[in-house]
C-alpha positions as CSV (number, residue, x, y, z in Angstrom):
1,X,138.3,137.3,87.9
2,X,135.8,134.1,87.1
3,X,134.6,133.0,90.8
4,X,135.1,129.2,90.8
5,X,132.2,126.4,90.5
6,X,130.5,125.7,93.4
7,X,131.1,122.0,94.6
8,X,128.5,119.4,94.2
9,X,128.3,117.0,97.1
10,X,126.2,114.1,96.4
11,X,124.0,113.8,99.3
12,X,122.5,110.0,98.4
13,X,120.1,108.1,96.6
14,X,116.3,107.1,97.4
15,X,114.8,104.3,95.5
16,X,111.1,103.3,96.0
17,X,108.7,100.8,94.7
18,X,104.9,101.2,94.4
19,X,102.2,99.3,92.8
20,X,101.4,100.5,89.4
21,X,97.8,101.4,90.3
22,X,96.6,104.9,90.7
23,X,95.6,104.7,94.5
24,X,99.4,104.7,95.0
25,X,100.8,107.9,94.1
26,X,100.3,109.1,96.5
27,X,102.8,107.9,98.3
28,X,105.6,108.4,95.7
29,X,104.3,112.2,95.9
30,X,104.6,112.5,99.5
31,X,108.4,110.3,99.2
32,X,109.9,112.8,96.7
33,X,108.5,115.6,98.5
34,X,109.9,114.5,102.3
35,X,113.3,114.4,100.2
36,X,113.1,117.5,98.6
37,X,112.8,119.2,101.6
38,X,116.2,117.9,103.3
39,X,117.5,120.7,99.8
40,X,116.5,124.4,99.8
41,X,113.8,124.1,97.6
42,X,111.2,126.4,98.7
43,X,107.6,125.1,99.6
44,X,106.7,126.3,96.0
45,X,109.7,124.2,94.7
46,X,108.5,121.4,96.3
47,X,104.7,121.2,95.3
48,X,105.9,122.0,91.4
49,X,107.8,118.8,92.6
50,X,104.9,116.6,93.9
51,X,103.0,117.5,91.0
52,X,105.7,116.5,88.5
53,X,106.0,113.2,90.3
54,X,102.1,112.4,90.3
55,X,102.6,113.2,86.5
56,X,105.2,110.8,85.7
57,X,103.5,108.1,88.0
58,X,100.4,108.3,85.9
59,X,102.2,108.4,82.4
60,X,104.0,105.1,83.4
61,X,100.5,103.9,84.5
62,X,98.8,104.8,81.5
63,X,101.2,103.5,79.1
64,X,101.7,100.2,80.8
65,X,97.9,98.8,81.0
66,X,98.4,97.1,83.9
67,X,102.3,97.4,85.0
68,X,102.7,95.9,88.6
69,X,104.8,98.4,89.9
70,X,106.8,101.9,89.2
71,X,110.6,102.1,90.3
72,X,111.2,105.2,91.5
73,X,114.8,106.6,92.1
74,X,115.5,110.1,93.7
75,X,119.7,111.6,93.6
76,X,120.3,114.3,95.9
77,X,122.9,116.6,95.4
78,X,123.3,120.0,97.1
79,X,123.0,121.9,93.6
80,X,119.7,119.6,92.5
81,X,117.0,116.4,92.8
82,X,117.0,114.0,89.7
83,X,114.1,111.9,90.1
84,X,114.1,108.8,87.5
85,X,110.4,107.3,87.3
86,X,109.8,103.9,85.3
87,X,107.5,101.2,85.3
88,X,108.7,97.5,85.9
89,X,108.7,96.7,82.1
90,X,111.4,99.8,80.9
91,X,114.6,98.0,79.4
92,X,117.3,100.1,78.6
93,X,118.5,100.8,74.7
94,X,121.2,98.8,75.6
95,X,119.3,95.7,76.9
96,X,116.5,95.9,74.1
97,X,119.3,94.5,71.4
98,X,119.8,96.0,68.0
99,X,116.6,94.4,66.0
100,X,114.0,96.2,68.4
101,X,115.8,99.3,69.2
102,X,114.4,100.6,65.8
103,X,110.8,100.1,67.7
104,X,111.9,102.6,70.4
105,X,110.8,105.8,69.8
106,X,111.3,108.7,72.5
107,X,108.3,111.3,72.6
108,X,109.0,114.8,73.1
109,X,106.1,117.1,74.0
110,X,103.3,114.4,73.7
111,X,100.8,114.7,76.1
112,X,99.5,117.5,79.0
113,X,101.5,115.2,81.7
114,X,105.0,115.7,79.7
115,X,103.9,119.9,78.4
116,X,103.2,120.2,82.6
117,X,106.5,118.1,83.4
118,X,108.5,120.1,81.0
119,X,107.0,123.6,83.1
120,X,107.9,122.1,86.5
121,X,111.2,120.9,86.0
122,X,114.5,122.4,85.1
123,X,115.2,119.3,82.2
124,X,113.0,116.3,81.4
125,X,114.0,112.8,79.3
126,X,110.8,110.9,78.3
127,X,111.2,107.3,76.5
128,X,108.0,105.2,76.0
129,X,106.9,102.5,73.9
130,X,104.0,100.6,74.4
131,X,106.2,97.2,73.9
132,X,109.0,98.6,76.6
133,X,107.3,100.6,78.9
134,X,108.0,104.0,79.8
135,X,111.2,106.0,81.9
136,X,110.8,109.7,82.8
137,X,114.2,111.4,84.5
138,X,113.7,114.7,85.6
139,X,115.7,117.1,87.4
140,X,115.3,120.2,89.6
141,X,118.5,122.7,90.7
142,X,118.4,124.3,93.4
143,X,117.7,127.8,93.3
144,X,117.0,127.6,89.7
């Protein structure tokens, strides 16, 4: 007898806003990591967590040259933590139009911040262009 899917309650959604500059981290690392710990991620859990975060920060800083600011957006469910990291500049596919979505090119596996990314997390989408800035959503399950 197959024991049914546990239920996923979403459990609401963080969004924060720092400058694009280095001495800011920080604080996105110490945001994701105060959330993470309202889930039963273990103190482990939640330092592969902060880590992951300072890594995306940097890659959006890096590959915008000067961004002003990184959006950062944090989904709580009881099964897992999605954490969506861009800098200011990241269109969408869809808002890019059809002549300069050829430009986009997503990068898998470029890079010691996306190799240590990939190691922390449970699943990782990178996007990054020079031209339309850069989107990292990553996600962490519970338990996993």
């Amino acid at each position: 007898m197959n024991s049914p899917e546990p239920s996923t309650e979403h459990l609401g959604t963080v969004e924060l806003r720092i400058p694009g500059k280095p001495e800011w981290v920080a604080v996105a690392r110490l945001a994701v990591a105060a959330i993470a710990n309202r889930l039963p991620f273990t103190v482990e859990e939640i330092e592969d967590l902060k880590l992951a975060i300072a890594e995306a920060c940097t890659i959006c800083i890096q590959q915008g040259g000067g961004i002003a600011a990184i959006d950062i957006t944090c989904d709580a469910t009881t099964s897992s933590l999605r954490v969506d990291v861009r800098d200011d500049r990241y269109r969408t596919l869809a808002d890019m139009g059809a002549a300069k979505r050829q430009s986009v090119m997503a990068v898998d596996g470029e890079g010691l911040g996306i190799f240590l990314i990939q190691a922390l997390m449970d699943n990782l989408e990178y996007n990054a262009t020079p031209q339309y800035g850069a989107q990292l959503v990553m996600t962490k399950r519970v338990g996993a």
